[in-house]
C-alpha positions, 0 to 999 in steps of 0.5 A: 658410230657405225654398227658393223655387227653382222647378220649372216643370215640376211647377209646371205640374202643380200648377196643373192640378190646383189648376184640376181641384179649384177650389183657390184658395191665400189669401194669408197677407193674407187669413188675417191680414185675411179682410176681403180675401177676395174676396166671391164666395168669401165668400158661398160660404162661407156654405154650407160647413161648417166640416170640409167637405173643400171648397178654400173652407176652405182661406180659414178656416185663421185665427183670425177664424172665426165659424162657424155652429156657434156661431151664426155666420154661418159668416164672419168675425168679430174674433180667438177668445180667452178670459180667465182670470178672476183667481178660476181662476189665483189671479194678479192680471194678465189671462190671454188665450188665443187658441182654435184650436177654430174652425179647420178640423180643430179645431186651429191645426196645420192653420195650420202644415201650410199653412205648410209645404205651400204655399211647395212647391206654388207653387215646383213642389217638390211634386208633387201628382199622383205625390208622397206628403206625408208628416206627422210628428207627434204629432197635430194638425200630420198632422190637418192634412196630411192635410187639405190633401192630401184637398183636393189629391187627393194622397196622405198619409203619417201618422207618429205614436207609437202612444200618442197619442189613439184619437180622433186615429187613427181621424180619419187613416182616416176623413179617407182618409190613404193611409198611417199609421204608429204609431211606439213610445212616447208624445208624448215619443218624437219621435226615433222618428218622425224614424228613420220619416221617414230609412226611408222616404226611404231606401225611397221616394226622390224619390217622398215629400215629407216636410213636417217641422214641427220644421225646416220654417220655413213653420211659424214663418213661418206663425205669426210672420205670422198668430198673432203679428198676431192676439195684437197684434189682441187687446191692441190691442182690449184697450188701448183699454177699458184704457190702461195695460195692458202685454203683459207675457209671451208663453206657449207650449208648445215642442212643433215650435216653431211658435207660439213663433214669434209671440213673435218677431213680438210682441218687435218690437212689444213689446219689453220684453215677454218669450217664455216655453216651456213644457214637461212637467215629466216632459220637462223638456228645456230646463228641465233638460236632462232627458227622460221621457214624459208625456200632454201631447199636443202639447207637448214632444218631448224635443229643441229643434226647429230651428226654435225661436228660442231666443235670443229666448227668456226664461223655460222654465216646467215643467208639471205 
């Protein structure tokens, strides 16, 4: 699982340069319930943008954010989540998705990159003041690293396919990520991030920390502990307009293998409930044991992750 085995020596650095930088690490307590945020850091807050590179946004890594950009108050409010109306799905049951829009960097991946970064930090495995993070990825869960690392001050490495969005590009450089490398092929094309990952390791040696999604379980922990509890929130609100109503499936894409993992917290609350993956129909890998590229960005990578709890899971749709 998570090595919590501590480094007092780096440990030390770390919390000098936490103390150099006004980083204060939230628990994931506050992330779940920003009521507990103190208020001093909340009305500091107020004057923060949303993107800023500023530790305070390190307490926004949640799914409550009301930021100002959408005529909030730049704090908290109850969970970001949509309805499908039965007019656009063509089903009768409620469709809830949550909206990861508001956090910082414009994804919930900075979520799974704090899940992976911090049990380092606070054990003394990573040294943010000689270490490089390295971020494999196709996309957002580097958005993310690369983030975190410009509030540490440490360098980051992006590992990415070539084929993925310009715009996710050109965010790694203006973001100041030291290092990025453009692996061949698409979304699909995983295995070519991971033979980037073993090269440089071979190369660099205890001078990188490689924080990889697909087997780090700070991911799933992260989302089984705040995204599962912010599903439960919603249905919970839900509930009481509608007695009757059930969590009848829980949906998401494979991808790292992250957010499923806020079935498993879901099952334990709802356990008649089933866990459905979903995959590209043209990397139909647990669907059919098949591969292929595609332009679904963020959602299937062509192996199962070693984190996916796959026994937990019910249903494998194919997307189109």
């Amino acid at each position: 699982m998570i090595n919590l085995k501590i480094n007092e020596d780096v440990l030390k650095k770390t919390v000098q340069r936490c103390r150099e930088r006004n980083i204060i690490i939230p628990t994931f307590a506050q992330l779940k319930d920003p009521i507990k945020i103190p208020e001093k850091i909340k009305s500091k807050l107020k004057n923060v943008g949303l993107w800023d590179v500023n530790p305070l946004n390190l307490f926004r890594i949640t799914w409550k954010n009301n930021p100002k950009e959408k005529d909030g108050d730049g704090l908290f409010n109850g969970v970001n989540y949509i309805e499908m109306p039965s007019e656009l799905t063509g089903v009768k049951a409620k469709i809830f998705a949550l909206v990861g829009k508001w956090f910082p960097t414009g994804a919930h991946k900075v979520g799974a990159a704090f899940g992976c970064l911090v049990p380092r930090l606070v054990t003394g495995q990573f040294d943010p003041t000689t270490q490089k993070a390295v971020w494999p990825s196709t996309g957002n869960y580097c958005r993310g690293g690369a983030f975190d690392c410009a509030l540490l001050a440490c360098d980051a490495i992006a590992i990415l396919p070539e084929e993925m969005s310009k715009e996710r590009f050109d965010w790694l450089k203006e973001i100041g990520t030291s290092e990025i490398f453009a692996t061949p092929g698409c979304e699909s094309n995983v295995k070519e991030i991971y033979d980037k990952c073993w090269e440089l390791r071979k190369e660099r040696g205890d001078k990188i920390v490689i924080f990889n999604q697909f087997d780090e379980f700070g991911n799933a922990v992260w989302h089984y502990e705040i995204t599962g509890s912010a599903i439960e929130e919603v249905f919970n609100q839900l509930k009481i307009k509608n007695e009757k109503l059930k969590i009848a499936i829980y949906v998401s894409a494979t991808g790292s293998a992250g957010t499923i993992g806020a079935g498993d917290y879901l099952k334990k609350k709802f356990p008649n409930m089933k866990i459905a993956a979903a995959e590209a129909l043209q990397c139909p890998t647990l669907y059919l044991n098949g591969f292929g590229g595609h332009r679904i960005e963020g959602i299937g990578d062509k192996h199962v992750p070693w984190i996916h709890n796959v026994r937990n899971t019910d249903i494998v749709i194919a997307i189109d």
